[in-house]
FITORVEX-682391 format. One record per residue: x, y, z of N, C-alpha, C in turn; residue in one letter. Coordinates in steps of 0.2 Angstrom, whole numbers, plus 5000, padded with zeros to 4 digits. Each point is the difference from the previous one (the first is absolute). Layout:
<kedrens>
XYZXYZXYZA...
</kedrens>
This chain:
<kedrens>
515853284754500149934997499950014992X500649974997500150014990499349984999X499850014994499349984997500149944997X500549975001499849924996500049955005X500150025007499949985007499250015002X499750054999499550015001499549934993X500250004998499749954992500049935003X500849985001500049955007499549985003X499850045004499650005008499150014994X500050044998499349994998499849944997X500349974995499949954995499949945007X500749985004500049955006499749985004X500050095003499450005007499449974997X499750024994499349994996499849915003X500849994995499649935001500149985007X500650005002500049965009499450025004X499750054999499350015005499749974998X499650004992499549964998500349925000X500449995001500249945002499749985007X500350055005499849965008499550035001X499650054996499350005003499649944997X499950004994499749924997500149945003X500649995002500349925002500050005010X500150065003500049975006499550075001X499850044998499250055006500450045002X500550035001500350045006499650064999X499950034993499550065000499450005001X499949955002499149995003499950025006X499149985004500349995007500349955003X500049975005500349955003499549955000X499549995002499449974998500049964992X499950064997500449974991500449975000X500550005003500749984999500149935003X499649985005500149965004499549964996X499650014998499549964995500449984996X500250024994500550004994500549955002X500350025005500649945001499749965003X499349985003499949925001499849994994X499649994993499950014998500649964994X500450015000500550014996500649955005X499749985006500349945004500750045002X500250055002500750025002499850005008X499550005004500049995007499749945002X500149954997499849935001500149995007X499649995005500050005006500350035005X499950074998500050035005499150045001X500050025005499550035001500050055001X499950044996499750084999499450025004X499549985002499550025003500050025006X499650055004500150035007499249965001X499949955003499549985001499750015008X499650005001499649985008500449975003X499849914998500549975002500649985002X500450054995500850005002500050075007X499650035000500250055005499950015007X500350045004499849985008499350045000X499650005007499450035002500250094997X500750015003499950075000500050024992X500449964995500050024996499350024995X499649965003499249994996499950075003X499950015007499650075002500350054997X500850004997500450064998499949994992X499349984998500349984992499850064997X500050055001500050064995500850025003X500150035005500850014999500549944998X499749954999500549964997499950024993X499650024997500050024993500750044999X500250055005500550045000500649974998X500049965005500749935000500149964995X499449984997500049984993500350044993X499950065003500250044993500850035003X500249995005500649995003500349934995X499749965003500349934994500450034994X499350024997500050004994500850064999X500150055002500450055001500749945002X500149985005500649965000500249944993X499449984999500149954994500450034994X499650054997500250074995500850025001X500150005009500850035000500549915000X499449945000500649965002500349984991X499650034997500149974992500350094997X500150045001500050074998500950005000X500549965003500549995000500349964994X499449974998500349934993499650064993X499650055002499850044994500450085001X500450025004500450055004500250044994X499550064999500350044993499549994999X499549984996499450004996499850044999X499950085008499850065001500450034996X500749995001500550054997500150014991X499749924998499950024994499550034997X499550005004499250054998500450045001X500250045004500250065002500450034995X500649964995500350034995499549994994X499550004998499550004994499650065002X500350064996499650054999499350015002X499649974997499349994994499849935001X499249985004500049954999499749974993X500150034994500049984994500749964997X500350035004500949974998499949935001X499649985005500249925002499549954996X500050014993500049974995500149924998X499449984998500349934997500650014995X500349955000500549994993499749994995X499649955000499750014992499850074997X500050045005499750084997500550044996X500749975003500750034997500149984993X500350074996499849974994500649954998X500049974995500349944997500049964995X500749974996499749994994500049924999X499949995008500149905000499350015005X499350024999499650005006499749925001X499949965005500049965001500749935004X500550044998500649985002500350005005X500149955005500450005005500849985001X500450025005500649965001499949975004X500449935001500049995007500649985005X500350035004500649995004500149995007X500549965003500050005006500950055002X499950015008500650045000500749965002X499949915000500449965000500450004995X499750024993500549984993500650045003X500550014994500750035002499650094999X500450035004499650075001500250044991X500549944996499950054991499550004997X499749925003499349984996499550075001X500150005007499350035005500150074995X500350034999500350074999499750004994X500449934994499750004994499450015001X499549975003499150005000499850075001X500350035005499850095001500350054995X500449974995500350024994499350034995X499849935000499549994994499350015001X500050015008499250015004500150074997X500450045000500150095000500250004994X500249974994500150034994499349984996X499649935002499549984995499450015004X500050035008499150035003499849915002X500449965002499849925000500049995010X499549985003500150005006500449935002X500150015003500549955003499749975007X500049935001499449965006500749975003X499950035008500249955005499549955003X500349965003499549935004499750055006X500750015003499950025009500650055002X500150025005500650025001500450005002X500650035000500849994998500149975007X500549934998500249945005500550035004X499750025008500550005005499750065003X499450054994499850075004499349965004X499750055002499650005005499350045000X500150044995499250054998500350034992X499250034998500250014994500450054997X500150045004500450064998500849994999X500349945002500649975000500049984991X499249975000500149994992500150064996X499650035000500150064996500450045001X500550025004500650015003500649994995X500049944999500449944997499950034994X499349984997500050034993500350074999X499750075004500350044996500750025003X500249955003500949995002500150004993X499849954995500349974993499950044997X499550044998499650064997500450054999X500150035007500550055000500949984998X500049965000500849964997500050014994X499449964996500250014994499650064997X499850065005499850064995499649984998X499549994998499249954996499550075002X499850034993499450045002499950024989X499349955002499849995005499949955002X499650005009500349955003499849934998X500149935002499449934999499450025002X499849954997499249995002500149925005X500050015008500149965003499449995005X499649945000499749965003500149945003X499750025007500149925005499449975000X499949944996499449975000499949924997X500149975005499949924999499549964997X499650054999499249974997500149964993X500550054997500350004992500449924999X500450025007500449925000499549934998X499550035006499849915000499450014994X499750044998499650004994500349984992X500450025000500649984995500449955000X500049975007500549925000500750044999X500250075004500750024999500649985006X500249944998500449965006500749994998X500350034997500850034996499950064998X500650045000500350064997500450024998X500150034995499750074998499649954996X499250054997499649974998499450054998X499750004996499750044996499249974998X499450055002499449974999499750074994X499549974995499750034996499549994998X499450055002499450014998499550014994X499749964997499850034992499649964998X499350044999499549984996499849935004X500250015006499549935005500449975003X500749994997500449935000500750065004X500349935005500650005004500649994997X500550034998500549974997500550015005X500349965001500849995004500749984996X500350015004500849994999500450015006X500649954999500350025006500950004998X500350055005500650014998500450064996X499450014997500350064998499550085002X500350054998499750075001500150064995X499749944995500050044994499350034997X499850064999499249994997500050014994X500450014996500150014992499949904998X500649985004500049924996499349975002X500050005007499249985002499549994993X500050084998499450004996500049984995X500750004996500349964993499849935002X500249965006499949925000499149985001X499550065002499649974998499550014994X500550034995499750014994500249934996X500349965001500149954999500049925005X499650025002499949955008499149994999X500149945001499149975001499850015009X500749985004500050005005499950045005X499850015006499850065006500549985002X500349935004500650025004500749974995X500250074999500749994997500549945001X500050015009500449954999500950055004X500549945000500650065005500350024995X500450064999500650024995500550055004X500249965005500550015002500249995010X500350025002500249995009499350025002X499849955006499550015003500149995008X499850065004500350015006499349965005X500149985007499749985004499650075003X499250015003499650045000500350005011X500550065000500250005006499650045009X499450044993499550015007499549965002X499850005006499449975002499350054998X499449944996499550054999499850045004X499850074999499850065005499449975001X499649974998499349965005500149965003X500449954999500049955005500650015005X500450074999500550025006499550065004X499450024997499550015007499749985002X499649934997499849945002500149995006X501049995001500149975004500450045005X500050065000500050055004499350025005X499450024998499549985003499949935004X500149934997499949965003500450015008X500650024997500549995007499750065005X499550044999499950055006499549975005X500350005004499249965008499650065000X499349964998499550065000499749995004X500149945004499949995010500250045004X500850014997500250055006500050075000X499950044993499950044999499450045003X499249944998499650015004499950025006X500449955005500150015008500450075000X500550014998500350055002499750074998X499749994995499450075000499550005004X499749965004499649995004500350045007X500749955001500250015008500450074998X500250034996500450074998499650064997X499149985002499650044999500050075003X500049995007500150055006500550045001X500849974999500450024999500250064997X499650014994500350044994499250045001X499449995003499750075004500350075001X499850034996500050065007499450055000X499950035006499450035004500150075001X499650034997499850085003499850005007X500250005007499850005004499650065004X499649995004499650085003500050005006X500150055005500250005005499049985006X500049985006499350015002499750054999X499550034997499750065001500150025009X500150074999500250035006499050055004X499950014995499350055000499449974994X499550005002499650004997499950054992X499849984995499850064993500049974997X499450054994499849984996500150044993X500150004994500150044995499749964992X499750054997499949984994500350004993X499949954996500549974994499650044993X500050064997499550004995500349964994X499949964994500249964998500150034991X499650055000499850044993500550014997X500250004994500550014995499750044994X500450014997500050044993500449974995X499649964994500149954997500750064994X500649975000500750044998499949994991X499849924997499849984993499549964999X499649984995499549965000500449935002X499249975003500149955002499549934997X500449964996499849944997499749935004X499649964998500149935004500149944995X500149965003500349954996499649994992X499450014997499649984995500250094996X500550045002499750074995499650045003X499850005005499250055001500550065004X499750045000500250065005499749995004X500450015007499450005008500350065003X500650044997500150095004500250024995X499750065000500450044996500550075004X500650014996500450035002499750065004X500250045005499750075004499449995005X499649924998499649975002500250015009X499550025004500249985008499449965002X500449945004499549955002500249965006X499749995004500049965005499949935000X500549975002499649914996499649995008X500050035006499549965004499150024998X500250044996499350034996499549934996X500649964999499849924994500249945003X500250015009500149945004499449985002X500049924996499349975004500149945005X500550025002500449955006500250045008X499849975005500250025006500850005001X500150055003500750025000500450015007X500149945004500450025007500649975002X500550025000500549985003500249985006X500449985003500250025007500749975001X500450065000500949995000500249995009X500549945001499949975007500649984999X500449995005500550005005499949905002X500249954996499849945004500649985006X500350055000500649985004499850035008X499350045000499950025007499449985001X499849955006499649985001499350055002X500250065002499350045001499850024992X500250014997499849984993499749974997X500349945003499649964997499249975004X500050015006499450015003499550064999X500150064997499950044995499649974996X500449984996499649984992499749925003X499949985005499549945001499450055003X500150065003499450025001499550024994X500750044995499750044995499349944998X500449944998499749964995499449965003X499950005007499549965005499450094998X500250035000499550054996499950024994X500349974995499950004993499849944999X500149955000499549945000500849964995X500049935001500549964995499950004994X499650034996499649994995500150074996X500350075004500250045000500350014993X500250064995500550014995500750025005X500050015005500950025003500349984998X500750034999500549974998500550035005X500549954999500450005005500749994999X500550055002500650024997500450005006X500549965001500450005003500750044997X500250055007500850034996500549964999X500249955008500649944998499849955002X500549944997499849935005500549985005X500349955002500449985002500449964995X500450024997500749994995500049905001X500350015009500149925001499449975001X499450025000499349945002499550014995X500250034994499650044996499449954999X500149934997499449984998499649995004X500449985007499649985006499450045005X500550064998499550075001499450034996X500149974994499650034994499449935002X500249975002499549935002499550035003X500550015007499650015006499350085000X500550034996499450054999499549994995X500149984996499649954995499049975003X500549975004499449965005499850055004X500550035005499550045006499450054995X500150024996499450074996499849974995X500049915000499449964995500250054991X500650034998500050024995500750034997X500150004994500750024998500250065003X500950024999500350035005500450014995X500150054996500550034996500650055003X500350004995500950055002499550074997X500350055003499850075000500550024996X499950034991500450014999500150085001X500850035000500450074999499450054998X499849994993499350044998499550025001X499849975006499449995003500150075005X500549955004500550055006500050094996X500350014996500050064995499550035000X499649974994499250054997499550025006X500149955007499550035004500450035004X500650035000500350035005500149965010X500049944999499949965006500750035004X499949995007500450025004500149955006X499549975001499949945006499749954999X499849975004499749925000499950015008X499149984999499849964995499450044995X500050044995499550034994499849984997X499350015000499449994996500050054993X499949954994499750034994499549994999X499650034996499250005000499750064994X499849984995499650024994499550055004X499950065001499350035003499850064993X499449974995500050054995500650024996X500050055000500650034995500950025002X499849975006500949995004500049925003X500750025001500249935007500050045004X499749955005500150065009500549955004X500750004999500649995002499850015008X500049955007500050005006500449965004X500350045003500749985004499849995008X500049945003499949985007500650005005X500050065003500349965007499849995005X500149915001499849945006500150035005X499649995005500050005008500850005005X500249944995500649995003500650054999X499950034992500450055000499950075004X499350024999499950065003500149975007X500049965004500349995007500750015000X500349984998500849985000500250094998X499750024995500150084999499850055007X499549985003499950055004500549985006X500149945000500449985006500850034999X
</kedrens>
């Protein structure tokens, strides 16, 4: 990509981000975001909240896996709006350095304070003229919103260095999309020209000159100059209030439901076959620290070459038990295990899969039967202890895991048979 293209993209991207991070949250959490826009009154009656009361029985006993489907939400929301911002990556991606992506005021210049203002409505001489002067005199150039009839920002920018490369400009404008300038400044015709100094606001409209500019207020008592010449209609829609109303139109109703009911769906499960034999093997967990190791405040807590065990520093009982809920001798199993560990037990309890179609219902059911939570067993787990069956017991003993693999009555019968 030519280097005045990239100049483009830094200066633009800069501000379009700190534009819609400021104005609508997207680079927050979702939680942030959703604050800010009530806040700011863009979701005036809709309800964003996952409360008790909106949800069915199963959903309350599934509320940590719904956490999942919540950040599913959030993931769909990001893609339903990531087609109206489509590029944004591409233009990080064309900036070297993230030092390049530079305020404009930082470029140097002999009019610092200065802006232009244009819409892409005027006759495309004007527009041309304004990127003339952006590139000869280091003057940034402000749009409202973006180019009327595209659909994401990269159509903007597109556009510009369409022009850019036309008329050979390098170096290239200083081009900014940012509305904030509009309505702060009162700039509601174009071309129009604002200037900064010594406290005071000075405008004019109509022209795009910064030599005369500075000549008339050497002779001007006035801050707003007043028109000196064609002044065009402002053809974008503001970029905040074109997200505004982009957000507003997305049902955060349905979205919710469908990450709920599309939770299970997009599962998938390490599966284990029934243990066929009984066995048991041990995990030793010991490592050999590769480089020191920091914790949040600065301190050292390993040092590099260092070998250490962390069950050596575990002041917690440590028992798994990886199960099959899809077979009922299993699951009478682990009612016996826990009629011998007492409810009150540290067990924890790992299922390999659910039923895809009954999942919440399932998750319920088992929920209730073992009086306690019932988590997904994830890939990892499966790995570092080398599991091969179900239903296996993990369990802390001193300075190993003693990895124990069950097979049920039912299976050594069906085997011997």
């Amino acid at each position: 990509m030519p280097f005045f293209n990239r100049v483009i993209l830094a200066g633009g991207l800069a501000c379009v981000l700190n534009v819609s991070a400021q104005e609508t949250g997207i680079s927050e959490t979702i939680d942030a975001a959703i604050a800010r826009s009530k806040e700011a009154g863009w979701l005036e009656g809709i309800n964003t909240n996952v409360s008790g009361a909106d949800l069915t029985k199963e959903q309350e006993i599934a509320k940590e896996i719904a956490e999942e489907a919540r950040r599913q939400l959030i993931s769909g929301t990001t893609n339903h709006l990531s087609g109206w911002v489509e590029g944004a990556d591409q233009f990080a991606k064309a900036i070297e350095q993230p030092n390049q992506q530079r305020e404009l005021e930082d470029i140097p210049t002999d009019y610092p304070g200065m802006k232009i203002y244009i819409s892409f409505g005027m006759p495309e001489s004007i527009v041309k003229e304004a990127l003339r002067v952006s590139s000869q005199k280091r003057i940034p150039i402000q749009v409202r919103g973006l180019l009327k009839g595209t659909k994401n920002i990269l159509n903007t920018f597109q556009y510009v260095a369409k022009l850019t490369n036309e008329m050979e400009l390098d170096p290239a404008p200083l081009f900014q999309l940012d509305p904030n300038n509009f309505r702060k400044y009162g700039i509601t015709g174009v071309p129009a020209m604002t200037y900064e100094k010594a406290g005071k606001i000075y405008k004019v409209a109509g022209v795009m000159n910064p030599d005369w500019f500075i000549e008339q207020l050497e002779t001007s008592s006035e801050t707003d100059l007043g028109v000196f010449g064609d002044v065009h209609d402002i053809d974008e829609m503001d970029f905040v209030e074109d997200m505004q109303k982009r957000m507003l139109a997305i049902d955060w109703e349905q979205k919710k439901r469908a990450a709920y009911e599309n939770f299970w769906s997009k599962q998938t499960f390490t599966k284990l076959p029934r243990a066929q034999e009984s066995a048991t093997w041990y995990i030793d967990p010991t490592v050999k620290i590769q480089k020191d190791v920091f914790n949040r405040k600065g301190e050292l807590i390993g040092m590099a070459g260092e070998i250490i065990n962390p069950l050596e520093k575990a002041h917690t009982q440590i028992h798994l038990v990886v199960f099959n809920p899809s077979n009922e001798s299993e699951l009478a199993w682990v009612d016996s295990l826990l009629s011998h560990q007492g409810i009150y037990s540290k067990l924890m309890l790992l299922a390999t899969e659910i039923d895809t179609n009954n999942g919440w219902k399932q998750l319920e059911s088992l929920r209730a039967r073992f009086k306690r939570n019932v988590y997904l067993s994830q890939p990892e787990i499966i790995r570092k202890f080398a599991l091969k069956g179900t239903p296996t017991e993990i369990e802390a003993t001193g300075k190993y895991f003693t990895v124990t693999q069950h097979a049920l009555p039912e299976t050594l019968a069906n085997k011997e048979g």
